[in-house]
C-alpha positions as CSV (number, residue, x, y, z in Angstrom):
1,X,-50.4,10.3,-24.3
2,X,-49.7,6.7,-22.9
3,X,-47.2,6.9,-19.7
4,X,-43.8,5.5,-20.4
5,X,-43.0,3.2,-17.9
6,X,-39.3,3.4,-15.4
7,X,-38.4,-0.3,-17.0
8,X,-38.9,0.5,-20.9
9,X,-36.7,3.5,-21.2
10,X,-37.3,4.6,-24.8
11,X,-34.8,6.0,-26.5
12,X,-34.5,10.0,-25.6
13,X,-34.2,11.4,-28.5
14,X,-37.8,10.3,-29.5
15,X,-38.9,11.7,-26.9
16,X,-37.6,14.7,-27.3
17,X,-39.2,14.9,-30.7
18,X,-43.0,14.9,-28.6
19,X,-42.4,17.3,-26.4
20,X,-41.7,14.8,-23.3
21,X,-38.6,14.8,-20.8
22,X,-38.0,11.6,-18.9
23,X,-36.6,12.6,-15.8
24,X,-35.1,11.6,-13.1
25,X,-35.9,12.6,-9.3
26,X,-32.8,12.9,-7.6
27,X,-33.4,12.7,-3.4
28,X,-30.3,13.4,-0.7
29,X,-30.2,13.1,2.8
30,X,-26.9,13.6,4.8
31,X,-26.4,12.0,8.3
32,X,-26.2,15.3,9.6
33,X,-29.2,15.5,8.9
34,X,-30.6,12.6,11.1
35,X,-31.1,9.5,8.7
36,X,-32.3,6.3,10.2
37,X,-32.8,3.6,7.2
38,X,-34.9,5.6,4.6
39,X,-35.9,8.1,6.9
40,X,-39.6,10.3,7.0
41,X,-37.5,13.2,5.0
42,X,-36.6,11.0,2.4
43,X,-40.2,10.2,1.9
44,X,-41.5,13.8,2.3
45,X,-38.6,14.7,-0.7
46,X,-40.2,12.5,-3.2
47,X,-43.5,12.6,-2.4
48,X,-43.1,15.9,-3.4
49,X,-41.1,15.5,-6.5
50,X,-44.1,12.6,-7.6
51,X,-46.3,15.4,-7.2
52,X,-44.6,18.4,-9.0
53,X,-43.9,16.4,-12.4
54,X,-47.7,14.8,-11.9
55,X,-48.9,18.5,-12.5
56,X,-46.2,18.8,-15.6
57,X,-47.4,18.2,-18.9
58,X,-44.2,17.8,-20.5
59,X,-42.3,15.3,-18.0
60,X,-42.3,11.9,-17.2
61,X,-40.3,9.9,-14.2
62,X,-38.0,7.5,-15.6
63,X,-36.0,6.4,-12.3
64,X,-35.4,7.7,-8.7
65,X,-32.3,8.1,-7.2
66,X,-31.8,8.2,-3.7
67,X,-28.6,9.0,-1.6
68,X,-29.8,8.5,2.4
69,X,-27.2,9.2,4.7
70,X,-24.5,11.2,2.4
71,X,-23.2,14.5,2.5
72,X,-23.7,17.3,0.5
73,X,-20.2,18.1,0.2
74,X,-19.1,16.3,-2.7
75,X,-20.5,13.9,-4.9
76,X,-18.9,11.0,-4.1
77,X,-22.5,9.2,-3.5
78,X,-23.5,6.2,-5.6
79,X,-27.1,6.8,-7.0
80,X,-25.8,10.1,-7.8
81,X,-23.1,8.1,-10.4
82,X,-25.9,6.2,-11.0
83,X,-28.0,9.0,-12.4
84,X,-25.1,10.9,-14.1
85,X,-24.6,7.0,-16.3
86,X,-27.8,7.0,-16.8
87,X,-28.0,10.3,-18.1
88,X,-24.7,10.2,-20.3
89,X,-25.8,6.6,-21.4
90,X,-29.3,9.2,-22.5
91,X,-31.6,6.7,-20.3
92,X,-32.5,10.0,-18.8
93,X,-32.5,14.1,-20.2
94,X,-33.9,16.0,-17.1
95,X,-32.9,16.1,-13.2
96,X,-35.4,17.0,-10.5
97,X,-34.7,18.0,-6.9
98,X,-36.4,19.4,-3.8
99,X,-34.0,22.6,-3.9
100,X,-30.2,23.4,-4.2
101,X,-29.4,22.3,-1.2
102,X,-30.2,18.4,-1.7
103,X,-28.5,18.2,-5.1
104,X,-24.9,19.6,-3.5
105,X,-23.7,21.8,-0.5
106,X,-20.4,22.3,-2.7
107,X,-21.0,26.2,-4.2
108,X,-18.0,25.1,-6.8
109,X,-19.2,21.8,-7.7
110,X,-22.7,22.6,-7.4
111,X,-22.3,25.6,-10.3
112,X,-20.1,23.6,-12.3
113,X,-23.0,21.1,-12.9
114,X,-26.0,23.8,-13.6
115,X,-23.9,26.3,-15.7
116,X,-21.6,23.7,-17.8
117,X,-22.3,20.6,-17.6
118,X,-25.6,19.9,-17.8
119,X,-26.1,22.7,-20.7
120,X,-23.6,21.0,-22.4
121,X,-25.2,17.3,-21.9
122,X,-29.1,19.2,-22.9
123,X,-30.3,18.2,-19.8
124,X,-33.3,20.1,-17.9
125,X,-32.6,21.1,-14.4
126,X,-35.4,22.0,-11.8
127,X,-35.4,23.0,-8.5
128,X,-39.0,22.8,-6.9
129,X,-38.2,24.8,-4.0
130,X,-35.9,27.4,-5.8
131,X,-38.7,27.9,-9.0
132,X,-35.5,27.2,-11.0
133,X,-35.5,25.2,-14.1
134,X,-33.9,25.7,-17.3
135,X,-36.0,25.2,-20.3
136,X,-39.0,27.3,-18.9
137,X,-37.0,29.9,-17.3
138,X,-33.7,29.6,-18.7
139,X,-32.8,33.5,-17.6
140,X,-33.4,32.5,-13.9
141,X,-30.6,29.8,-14.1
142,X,-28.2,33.1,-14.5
143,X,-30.3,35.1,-11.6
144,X,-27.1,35.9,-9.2
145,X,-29.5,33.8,-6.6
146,X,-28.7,30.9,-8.0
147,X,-24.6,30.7,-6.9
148,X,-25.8,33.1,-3.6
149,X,-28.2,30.2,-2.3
150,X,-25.4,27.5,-3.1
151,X,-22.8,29.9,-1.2
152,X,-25.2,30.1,1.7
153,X,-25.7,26.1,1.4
154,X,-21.8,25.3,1.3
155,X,-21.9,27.5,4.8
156,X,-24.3,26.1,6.4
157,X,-22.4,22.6,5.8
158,X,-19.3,24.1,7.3
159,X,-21.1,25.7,9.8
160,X,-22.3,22.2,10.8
161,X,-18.7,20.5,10.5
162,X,-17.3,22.8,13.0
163,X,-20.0,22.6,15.6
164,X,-20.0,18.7,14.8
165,X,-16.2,19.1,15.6
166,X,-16.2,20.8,18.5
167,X,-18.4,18.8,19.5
168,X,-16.7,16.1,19.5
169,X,-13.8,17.7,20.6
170,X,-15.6,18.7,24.0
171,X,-17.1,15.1,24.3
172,X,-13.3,13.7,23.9
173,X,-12.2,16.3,26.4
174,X,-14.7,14.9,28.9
175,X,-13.3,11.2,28.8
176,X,-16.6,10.1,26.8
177,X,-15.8,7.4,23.8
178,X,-16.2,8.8,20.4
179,X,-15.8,5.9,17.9
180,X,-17.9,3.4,16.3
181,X,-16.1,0.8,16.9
182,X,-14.6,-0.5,20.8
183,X,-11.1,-1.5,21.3
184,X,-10.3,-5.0,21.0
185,X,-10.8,-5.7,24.5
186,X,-13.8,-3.5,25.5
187,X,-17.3,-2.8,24.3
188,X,-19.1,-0.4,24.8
189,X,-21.6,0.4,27.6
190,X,-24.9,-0.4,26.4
191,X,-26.8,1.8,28.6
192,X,-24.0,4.6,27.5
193,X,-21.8,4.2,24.1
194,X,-19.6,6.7,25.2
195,X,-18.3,4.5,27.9
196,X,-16.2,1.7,27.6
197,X,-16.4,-2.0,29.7
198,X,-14.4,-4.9,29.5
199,X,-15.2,-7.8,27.0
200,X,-13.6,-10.4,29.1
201,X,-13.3,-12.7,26.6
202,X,-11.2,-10.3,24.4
203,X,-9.2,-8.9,27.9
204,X,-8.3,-12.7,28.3
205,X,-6.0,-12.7,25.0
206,X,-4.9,-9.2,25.7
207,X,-4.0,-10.3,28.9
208,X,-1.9,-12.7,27.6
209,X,-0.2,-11.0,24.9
210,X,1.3,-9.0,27.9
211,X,2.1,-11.6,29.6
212,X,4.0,-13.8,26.5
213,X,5.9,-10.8,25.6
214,X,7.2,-9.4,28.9
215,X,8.1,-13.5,29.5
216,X,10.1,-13.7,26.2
217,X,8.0,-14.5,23.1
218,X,8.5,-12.6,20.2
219,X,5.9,-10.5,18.8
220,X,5.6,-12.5,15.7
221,X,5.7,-16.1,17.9
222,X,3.0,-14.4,19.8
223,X,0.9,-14.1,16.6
224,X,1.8,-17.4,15.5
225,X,1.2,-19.1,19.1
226,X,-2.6,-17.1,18.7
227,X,-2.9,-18.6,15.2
228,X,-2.2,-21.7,16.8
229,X,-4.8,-21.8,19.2
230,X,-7.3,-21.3,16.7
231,X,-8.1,-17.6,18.3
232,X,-9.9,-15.4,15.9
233,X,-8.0,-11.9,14.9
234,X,-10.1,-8.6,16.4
235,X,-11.3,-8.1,12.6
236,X,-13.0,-11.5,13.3
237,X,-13.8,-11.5,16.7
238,X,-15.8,-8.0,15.8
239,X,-17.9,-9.6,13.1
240,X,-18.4,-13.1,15.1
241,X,-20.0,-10.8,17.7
242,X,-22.4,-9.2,15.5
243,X,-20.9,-6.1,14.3
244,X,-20.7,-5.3,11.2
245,X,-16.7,-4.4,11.0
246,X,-15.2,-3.8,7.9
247,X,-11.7,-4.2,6.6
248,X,-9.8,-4.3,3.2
249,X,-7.7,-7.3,4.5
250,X,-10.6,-10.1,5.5
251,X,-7.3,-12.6,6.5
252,X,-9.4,-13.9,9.7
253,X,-5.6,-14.6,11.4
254,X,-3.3,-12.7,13.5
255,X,-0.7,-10.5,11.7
256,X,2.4,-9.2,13.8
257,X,1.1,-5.6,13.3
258,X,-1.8,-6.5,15.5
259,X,-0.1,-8.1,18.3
260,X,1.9,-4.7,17.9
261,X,-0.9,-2.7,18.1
262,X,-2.2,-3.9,21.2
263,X,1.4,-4.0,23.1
264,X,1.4,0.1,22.2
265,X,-1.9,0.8,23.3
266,X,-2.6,2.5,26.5
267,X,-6.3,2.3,26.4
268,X,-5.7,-1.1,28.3
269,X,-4.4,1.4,31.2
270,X,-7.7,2.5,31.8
271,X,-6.3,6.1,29.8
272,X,-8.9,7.2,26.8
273,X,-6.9,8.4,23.9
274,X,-8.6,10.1,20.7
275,X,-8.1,13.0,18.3
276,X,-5.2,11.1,16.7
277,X,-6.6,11.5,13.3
278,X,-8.6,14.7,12.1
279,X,-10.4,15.1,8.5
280,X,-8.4,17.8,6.5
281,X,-12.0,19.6,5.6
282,X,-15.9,18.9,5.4
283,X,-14.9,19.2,1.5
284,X,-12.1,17.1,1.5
285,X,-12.9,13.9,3.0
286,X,-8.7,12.9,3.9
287,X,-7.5,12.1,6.9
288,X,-4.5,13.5,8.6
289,X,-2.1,12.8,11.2
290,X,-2.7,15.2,14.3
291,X,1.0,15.8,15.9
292,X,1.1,12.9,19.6
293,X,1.4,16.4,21.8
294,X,-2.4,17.4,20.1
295,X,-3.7,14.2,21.3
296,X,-6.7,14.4,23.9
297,X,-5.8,12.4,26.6
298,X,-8.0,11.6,29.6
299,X,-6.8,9.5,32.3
300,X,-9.1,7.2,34.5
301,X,-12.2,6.7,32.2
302,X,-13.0,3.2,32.0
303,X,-11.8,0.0,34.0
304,X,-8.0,-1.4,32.8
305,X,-7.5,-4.5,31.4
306,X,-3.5,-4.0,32.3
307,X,-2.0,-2.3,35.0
308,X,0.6,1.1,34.5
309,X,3.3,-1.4,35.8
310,X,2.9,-4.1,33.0
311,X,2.1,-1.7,30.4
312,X,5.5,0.3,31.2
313,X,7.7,-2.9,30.6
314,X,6.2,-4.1,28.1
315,X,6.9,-0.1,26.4
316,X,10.9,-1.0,27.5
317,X,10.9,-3.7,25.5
318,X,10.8,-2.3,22.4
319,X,14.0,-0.4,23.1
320,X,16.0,-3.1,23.2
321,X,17.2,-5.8,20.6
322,X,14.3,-8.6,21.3
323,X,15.3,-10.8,18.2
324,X,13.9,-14.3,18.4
325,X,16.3,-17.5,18.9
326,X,16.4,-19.1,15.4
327,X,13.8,-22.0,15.1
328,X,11.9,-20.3,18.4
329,X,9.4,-18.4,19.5
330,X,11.4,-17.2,22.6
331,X,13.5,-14.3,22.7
332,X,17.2,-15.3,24.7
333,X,17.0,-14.5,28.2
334,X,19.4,-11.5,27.9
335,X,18.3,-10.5,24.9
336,X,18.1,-6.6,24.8
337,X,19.8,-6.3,28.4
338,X,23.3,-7.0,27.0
339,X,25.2,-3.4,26.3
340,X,29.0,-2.3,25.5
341,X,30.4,0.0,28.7
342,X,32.3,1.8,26.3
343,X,30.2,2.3,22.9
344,X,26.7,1.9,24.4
345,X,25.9,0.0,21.5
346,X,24.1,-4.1,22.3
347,X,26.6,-6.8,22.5
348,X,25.7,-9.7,19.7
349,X,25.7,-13.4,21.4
350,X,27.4,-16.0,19.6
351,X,27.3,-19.7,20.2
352,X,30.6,-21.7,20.0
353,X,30.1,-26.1,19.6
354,X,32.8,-27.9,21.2
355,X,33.1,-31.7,21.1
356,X,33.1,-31.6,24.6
357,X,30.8,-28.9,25.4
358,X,29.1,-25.8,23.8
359,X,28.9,-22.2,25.6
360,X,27.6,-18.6,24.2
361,X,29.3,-15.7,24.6
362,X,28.7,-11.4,23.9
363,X,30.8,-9.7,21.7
364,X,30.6,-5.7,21.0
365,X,28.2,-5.4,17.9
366,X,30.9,-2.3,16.9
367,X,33.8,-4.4,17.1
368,X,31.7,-7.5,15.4
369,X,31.1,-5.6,12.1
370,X,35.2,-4.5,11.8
371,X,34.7,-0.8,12.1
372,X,38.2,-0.4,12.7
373,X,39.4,1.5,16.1
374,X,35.4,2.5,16.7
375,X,35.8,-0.6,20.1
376,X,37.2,-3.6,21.3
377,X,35.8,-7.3,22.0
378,X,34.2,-6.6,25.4
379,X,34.1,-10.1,25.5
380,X,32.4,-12.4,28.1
381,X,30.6,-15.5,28.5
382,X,26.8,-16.0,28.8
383,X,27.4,-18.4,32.0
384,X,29.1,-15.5,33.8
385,X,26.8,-12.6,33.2
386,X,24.0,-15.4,34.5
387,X,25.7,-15.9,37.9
388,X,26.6,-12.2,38.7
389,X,23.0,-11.3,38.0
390,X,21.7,-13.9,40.5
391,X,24.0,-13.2,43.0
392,X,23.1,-9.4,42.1
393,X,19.4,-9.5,42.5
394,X,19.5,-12.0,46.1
395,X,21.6,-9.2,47.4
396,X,19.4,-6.3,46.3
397,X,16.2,-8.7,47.4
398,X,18.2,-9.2,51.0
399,X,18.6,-5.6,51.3
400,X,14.9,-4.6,50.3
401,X,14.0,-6.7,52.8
402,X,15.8,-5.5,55.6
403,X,14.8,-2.0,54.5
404,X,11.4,-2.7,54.5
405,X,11.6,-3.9,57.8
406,X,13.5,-1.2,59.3
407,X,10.8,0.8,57.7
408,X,8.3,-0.9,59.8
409,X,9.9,-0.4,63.0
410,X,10.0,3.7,62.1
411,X,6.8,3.7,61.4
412,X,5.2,1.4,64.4
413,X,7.5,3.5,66.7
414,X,6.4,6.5,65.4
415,X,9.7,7.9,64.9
416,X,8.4,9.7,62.3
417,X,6.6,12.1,64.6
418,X,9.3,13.1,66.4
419,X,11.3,13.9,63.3
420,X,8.2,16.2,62.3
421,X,8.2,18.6,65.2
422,X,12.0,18.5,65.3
423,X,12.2,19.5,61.7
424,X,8.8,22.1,61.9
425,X,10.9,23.9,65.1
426,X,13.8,24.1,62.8
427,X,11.9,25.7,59.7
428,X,9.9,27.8,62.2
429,X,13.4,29.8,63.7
430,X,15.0,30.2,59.8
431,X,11.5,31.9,58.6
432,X,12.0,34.1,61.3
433,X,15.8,34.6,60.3
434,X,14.7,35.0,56.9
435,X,11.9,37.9,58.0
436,X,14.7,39.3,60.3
437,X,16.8,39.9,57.5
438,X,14.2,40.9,54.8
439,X,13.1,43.9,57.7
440,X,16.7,45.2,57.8
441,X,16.5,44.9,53.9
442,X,13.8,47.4,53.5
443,X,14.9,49.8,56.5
444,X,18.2,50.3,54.5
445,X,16.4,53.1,51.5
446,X,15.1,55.3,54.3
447,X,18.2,55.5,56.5
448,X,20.1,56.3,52.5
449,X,17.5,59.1,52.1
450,X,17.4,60.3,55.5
451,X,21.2,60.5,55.3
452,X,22.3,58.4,57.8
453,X,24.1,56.0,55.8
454,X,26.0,56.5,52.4
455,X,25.2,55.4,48.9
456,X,28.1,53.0,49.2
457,X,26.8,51.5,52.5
458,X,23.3,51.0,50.9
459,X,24.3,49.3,47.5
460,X,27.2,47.2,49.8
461,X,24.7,46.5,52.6
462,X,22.2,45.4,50.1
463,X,24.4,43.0,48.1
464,X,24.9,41.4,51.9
465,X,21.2,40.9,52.7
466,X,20.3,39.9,49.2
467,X,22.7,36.7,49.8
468,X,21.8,36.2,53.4
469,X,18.1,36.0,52.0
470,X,19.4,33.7,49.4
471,X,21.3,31.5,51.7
472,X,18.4,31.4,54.1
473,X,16.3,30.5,51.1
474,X,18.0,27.4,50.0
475,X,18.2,26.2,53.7
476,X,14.5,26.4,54.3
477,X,13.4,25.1,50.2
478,X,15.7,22.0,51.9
479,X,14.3,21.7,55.4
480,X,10.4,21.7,54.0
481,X,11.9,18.9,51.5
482,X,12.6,16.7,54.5
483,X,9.4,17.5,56.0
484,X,7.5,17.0,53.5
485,X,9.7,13.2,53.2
486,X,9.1,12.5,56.8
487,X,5.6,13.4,56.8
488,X,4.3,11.7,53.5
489,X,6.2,8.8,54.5
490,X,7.3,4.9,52.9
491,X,6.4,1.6,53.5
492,X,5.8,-1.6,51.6
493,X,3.9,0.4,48.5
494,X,7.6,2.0,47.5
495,X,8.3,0.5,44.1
496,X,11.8,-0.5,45.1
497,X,10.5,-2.4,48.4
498,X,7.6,-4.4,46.3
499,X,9.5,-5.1,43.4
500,X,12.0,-7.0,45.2
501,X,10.7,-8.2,48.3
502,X,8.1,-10.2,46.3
503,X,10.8,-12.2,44.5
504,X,12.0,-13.9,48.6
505,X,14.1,-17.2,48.1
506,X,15.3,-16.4,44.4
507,X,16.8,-19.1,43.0
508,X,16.6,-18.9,39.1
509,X,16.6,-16.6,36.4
510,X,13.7,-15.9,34.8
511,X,12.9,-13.7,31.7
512,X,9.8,-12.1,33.7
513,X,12.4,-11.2,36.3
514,X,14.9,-9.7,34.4
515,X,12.6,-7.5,32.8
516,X,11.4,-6.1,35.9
517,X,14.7,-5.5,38.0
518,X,16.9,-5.0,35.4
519,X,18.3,-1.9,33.3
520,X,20.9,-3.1,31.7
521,X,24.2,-5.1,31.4
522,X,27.4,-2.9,30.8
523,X,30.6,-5.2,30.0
524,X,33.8,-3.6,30.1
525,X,36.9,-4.7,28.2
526,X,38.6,-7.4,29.9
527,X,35.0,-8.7,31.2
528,X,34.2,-6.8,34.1
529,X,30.8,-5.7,34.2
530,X,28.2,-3.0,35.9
531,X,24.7,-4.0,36.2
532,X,21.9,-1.8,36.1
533,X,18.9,-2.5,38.4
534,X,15.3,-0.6,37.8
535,X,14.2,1.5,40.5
536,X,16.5,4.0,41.9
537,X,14.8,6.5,42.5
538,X,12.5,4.6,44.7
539,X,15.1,2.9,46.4
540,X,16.8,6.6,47.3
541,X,14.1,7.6,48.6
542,X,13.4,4.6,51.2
543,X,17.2,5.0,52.2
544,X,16.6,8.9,52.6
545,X,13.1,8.1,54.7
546,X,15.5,5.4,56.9
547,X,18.7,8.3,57.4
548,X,16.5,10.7,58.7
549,X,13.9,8.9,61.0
550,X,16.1,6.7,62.3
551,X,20.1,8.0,62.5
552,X,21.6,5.1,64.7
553,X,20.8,2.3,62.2
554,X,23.5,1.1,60.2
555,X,23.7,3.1,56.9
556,X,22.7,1.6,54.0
557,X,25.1,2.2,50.7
């Protein structure tokens, strides 16, 4: 009989008619299962396919289909659509595999296909490995084997999904990369891919977008300003360097959403983030949200690109109202410091033309949209709130100042030492109070059984040393609180101290200042207003370090 060759595909039902089935050998291999290209195992599968139907009388090879590098859990793989049009279009009438497990790793799906549909299309089925195959054993198809090996294939494919998970979990945990991809920014290590270095070309435009935002551009004149410059989006920037990143969107410029993106990310910190996302199961291939408190964070793993400082104003930002002026790429400078005292709701800046001169001015956004009796105007001129948060922020810079040098003077002196013994001789005579009391305490139940006090003296007697013991307590929780101040100490690297002594000889507003020395704005009907600087905690703490090492210097309010 003359062979029939894979690119004449005579018609099947002819074939049929002498005894000949025109098959087609169907090969899988999953990732899992260590593809590289068309790997050795991909070979082995159909060498050994060629071989079985060379030995069969009664079949011939039409095609071979090959999946290398998909999973057995569905059948979502191309050449396996491939094969099932060719074999409704009746190109092909028999399928040939290794075993069970390289046709599916589904049980359901895997059955659905052997005991309906393929019975229903008349098309052979054999499985080399399993002796399985329809037309010359069509009782074996039924064996309870057959859905018993596909059970024990679909758990061997969760088995491997959970180790592969924890897995990865564990590798996460550990502050190692798992991705295939590096952030914009980074790449990864090429002596280790689970570690991330900086790209410094990419850190350069992240860099900046930090630096453009926290100075007053918009997010979207930031992406316009990139788009400008003729800078290519991470999508493009990925593929000009090689790698082969995919996207449904192939817009090569810069959207708002990815200047976004990279304002909100704290890799840039230095901090590894994963686990966001988790697949739903190995059978269905969906992606789900994990919930942020899930999240595997790991401080500390690779180099930062932006420091905790920057990264923490530029996250402020986005609480406030950073509209853009109309026609501009800059935000106003007050834009998202402005707030009503009484509403806490932003104050909306209005510009009024005069012939002879125009001004702006803040008006409560409550009392701007007429919700009657909710506020009042809270009125008050840009100019104004300008010069009180000048004159503001020179005083709180001369004050810094002459903290931090105060501060100096402690420390050279070593005035700090003294405080220490003082304040360990204290805490040393009110633990022995405290022990004093706590003996007394528990001699109190044997003089009550040995009669020599009442049960009213005991409970009264106890309800006294209980609050002595409570009162001596709070006093030494506060004296080990000073210590522990005096000893750990401040100088220059307080927060309050370098924020403000930096910015020496202030003599104009700037956006970049505002955001970092300034809360907020509170106006108050009839225009007073409160400012809110950043900081106060750290500057408590210097005045605190200041009171108690030195008591004769002036005190600071």
């Amino acid at each position: 009989m003359p062979r029939i060759s894979k690119y004449t595909k005579p018609d099947v039902a002819e074939q049929v008619q002498k005894s000949l089935w025109l098959a087609g050998l169907y090969v899988r291999l999953s990732r899992e299962d260590g593809d590289k290209e068309e790997s050795d195992s991909i070979g082995n599968q159909r060498s050994l396919l060629q071989e079985y139907v060379a030995m069969e009388n009664d079949i011939e090879v039409s095609d071979i289909y090959i999946d290398d590098g998909y999973s057995g859990t569905n059948f979502e793989r191309p050449d396996f659509k491939r094969m099932m049009d060719d074999l409704k279009g009746r190109a092909i009438n028999c399928v040939v595999v290794k075993d069970l497990s390289r046709f599916g790793r589904n049980y359901i799906e895997v059955g659905q296909y052997i005991e309906k549909i393929f019975p229903f299309m008349d098309v052979r089925f054999v499985s080399v490995n399993d002796m399985l195959d329809s037309v010359k054993n069509p009782q074996a198809m039924n064996n309870l084997i057959v859905p018993f090996k596909n059970i024990i294939n679909d758990e061997y494919c969760r088995d491997i999904s959970n180790k592969v998970r924890s897995s990865l979990d564990l590798k996460r945990k550990q502050g190692k990369f798992i991705g295939s991809f590096a952030t914009y920014g980074y790449r990864k290590n090429p002596l280790d891919h689970n570690h991330l270095i900086i790209d410094e070309e990419a850190a350069a435009v992240v860099r900046d977008i930090f630096d453009w935002f926290i100075g007053g551009m918009s997010i979207i004149g930031i992406a316009k300003h990139l788009n400008m410059l003729g800078i290519l989006n991470p999508t493009g920037y990925k593929r000009s360097q090689g790698l082969r990143y995919m996207r449904e969107n192939n817009d090569l410029l810069w959207p708002d959403s990815s200047v976004r993106r990279i304002l909100r990310n704290r890799v840039y910190t230095g901090c590894l983030i994963q686990g966001k996302n988790k697949i739903r199961s190995y059978k269905v291939q969906v992606s789900v949200a994990i919930p942020q408190e899930d999240w595997i964070i790991v401080p500390g793993t690779h180099e930062p690109i932006i420091s905790e400082e920057i990264f923490q104003r530029a996250q402020s930002l986005f609480c406030r109202d950073m509209r853009a002026a109309p026609n501009s790429n800059r935000v106003y400078l007050l834009a998202g410091f402005m707030k009503c005292a009484d509403c806490g709701r932003a104050m909306n800046r209005k510009l009024i033309s005069q012939p002879y001169q125009s001004y702006c001015y803040y008006i409560c956004s409550t009392f701007k949209k007429m919700q009657k009796g909710a506020c009042t105007k809270h009125t008050i001129r840009s100019d104004k709130v300008e010069r009180a948060l000048l004159e503001t922020l020179k005083k709180q810079i001369d004050l810094a100042v002459e903290m931090d040098k105060l501060i100096t003077l402690i420390n050279e002196n070593g005035q700090t030492n003294k405080n220490t013994a003082r304040l360990m001789k204290v805490l040393s005579a009110k633990e022995k109070e405290r022990a004093a009391v706590e003996r007394m305490k528990l001699s109190l139940y044997p003089d009550w059984k040995n009669g020599e006090i009442s049960k009213e003296e005991f409970q009264k007697l106890r309800i006294q040393f209980d609050a002595q013991l409570s009162e001596h307590e709070a006093t030494i929780r506060r004296i080990q609180a000073e210590l522990n101040q005096t000893e750990e100490g401040v100088d220059s690297s307080n927060a309050f101290l370098s924020a403000f002594t930096k910015h020496r000889n202030l003599q104009e507003l700037t956006r970049e200042i505002l955001v970092e020395l300034v809360d907020s704005v509170q106006i108050h009907e009839g225009g007073a207003l409160t400012i809110k600087l950043c900081f106060a905690d750290a500057f408590a703490q210097a005045a605190e370090y200041i009171e108690l090492n030195q008591p004769q210097a002036v005190a600071i309010s």
